[in-house]
C-alpha positions as CSV (number, residue, x, y, z in Angstrom):
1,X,20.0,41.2,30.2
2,X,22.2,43.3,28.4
3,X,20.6,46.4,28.8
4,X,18.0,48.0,31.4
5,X,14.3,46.6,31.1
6,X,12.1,49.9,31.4
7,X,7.8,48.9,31.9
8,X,6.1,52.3,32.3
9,X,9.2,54.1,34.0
10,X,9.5,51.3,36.4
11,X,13.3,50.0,35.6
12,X,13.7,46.0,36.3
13,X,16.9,45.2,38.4
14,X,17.8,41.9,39.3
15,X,16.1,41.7,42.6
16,X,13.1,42.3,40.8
17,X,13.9,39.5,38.8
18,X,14.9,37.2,41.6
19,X,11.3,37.9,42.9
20,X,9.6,36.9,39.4
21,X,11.1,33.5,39.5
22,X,10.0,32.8,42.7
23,X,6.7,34.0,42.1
24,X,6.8,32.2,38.7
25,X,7.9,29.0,41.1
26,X,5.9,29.4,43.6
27,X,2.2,30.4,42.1
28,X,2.5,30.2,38.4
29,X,0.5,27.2,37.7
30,X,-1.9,30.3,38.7
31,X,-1.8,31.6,35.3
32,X,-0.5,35.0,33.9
33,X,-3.5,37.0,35.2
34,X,-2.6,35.4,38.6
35,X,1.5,36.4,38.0
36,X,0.7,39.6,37.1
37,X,-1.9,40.3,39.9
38,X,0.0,39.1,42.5
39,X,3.7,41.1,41.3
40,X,1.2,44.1,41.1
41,X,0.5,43.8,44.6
42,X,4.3,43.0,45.9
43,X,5.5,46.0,43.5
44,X,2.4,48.0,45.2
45,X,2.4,49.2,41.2
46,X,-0.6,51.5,40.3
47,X,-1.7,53.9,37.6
48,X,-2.9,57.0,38.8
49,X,-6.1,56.0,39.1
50,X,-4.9,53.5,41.8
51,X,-5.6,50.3,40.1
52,X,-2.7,48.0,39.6
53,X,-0.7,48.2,36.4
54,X,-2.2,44.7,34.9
55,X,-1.4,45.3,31.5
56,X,2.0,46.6,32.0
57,X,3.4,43.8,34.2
58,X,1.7,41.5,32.0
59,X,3.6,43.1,29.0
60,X,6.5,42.6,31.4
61,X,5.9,38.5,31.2
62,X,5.7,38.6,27.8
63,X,8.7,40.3,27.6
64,X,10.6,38.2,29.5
65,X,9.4,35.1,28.3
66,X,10.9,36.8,24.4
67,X,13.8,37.7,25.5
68,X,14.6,34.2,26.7
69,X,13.8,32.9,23.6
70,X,15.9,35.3,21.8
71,X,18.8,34.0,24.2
72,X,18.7,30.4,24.1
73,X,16.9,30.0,21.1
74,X,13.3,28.3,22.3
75,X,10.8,28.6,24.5
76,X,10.6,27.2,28.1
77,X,9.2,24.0,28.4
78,X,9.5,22.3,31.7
79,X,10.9,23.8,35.2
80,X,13.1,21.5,37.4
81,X,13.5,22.0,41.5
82,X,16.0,20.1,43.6
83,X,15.7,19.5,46.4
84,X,17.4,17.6,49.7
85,X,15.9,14.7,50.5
86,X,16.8,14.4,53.7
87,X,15.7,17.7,54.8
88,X,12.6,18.7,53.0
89,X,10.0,15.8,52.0
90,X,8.6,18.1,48.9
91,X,4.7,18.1,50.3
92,X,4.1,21.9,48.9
93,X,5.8,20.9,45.6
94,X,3.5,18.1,45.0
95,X,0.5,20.1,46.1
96,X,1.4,22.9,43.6
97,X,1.1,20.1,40.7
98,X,5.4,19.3,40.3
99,X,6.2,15.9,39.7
100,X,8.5,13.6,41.3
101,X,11.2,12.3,38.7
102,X,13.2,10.6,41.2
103,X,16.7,11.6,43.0
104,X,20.1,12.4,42.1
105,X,23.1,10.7,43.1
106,X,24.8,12.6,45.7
107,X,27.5,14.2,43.5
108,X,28.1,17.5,42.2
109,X,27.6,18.6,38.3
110,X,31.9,18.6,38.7
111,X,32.7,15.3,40.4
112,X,33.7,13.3,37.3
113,X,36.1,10.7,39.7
114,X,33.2,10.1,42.2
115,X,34.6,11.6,45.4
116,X,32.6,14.1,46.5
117,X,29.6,13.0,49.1
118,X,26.8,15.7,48.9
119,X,23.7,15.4,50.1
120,X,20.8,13.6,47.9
121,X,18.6,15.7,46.4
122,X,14.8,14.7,45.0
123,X,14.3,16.1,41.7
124,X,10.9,18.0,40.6
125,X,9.5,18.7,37.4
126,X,6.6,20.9,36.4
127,X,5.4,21.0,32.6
128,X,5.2,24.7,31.1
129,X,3.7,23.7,28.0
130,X,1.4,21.0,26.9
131,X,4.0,19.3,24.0
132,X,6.7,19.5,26.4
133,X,8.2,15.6,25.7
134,X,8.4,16.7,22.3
135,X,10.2,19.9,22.5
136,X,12.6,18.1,25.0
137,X,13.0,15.4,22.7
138,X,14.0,17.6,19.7
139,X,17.6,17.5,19.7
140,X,18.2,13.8,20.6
């Protein structure tokens, strides 16, 4: 972002965003209600009542979800975790829904003379939108 996000005098810095996405990763098959329940709770963000800011962080979301658009142009369709294969066997990943797509080839986005050895990695999908083969397939 090119300028500060401000939510109800509550200014987001990017360890605040760091803890979105792995909220988002972690729980947000959950739902927005869930998202914004839960980041209430971490944030310990109340109104001076004491309830938690619902409506404000779920502003937030909303928020964020624009401004990406407004970036890149569309909306987010499909979130993608790697992950090593030989360390981690993905178990939480496919209880939280993700799909297995299959596994890279053990080469870095750079190696274009095949030298490099790095480790396999499984690759894991998880739809954000129902239509998300079509708005993948857009462009091709």
């Amino acid at each position: 972002m090119d300028q500060d996000l401000v939510i109800r005098r509550r200014v987001i810095q990017p360890p605040d965003l760091a803890l979105i996405r792995q909220l988002i990763l972690a729980e947000g098959a959950r739902g927005r209600s869930h998202l914004s329940n839960r980041l209430c709770e971490l944030w310990d963000w109340r109104q001076a009542n004491g309830r938690y800011r619902q409506i404000a962080c779920r502003d937030l979301l909303r928020r964020l979800r624009a401004d990406w658009q407004a970036v890149y142009g569309q909306d987010l369709a499909l979130a993608e975790t790697f992950i090593e294969a030989d360390r981690f066997r993905g178990s939480a990943y496919a209880a939280a829904n993700r799909v297995c797509v299959g596994q890279t080839q053990g080469r870095g986005r750079n190696d274009r003379a095949f030298a490099q050895a790095l480790p396999v990695k499984t690759v894991w999908v998880y739809p954000l939108r129902a239509d998300f083969r079509a708005v993948l397939s857009q462009g091709a």
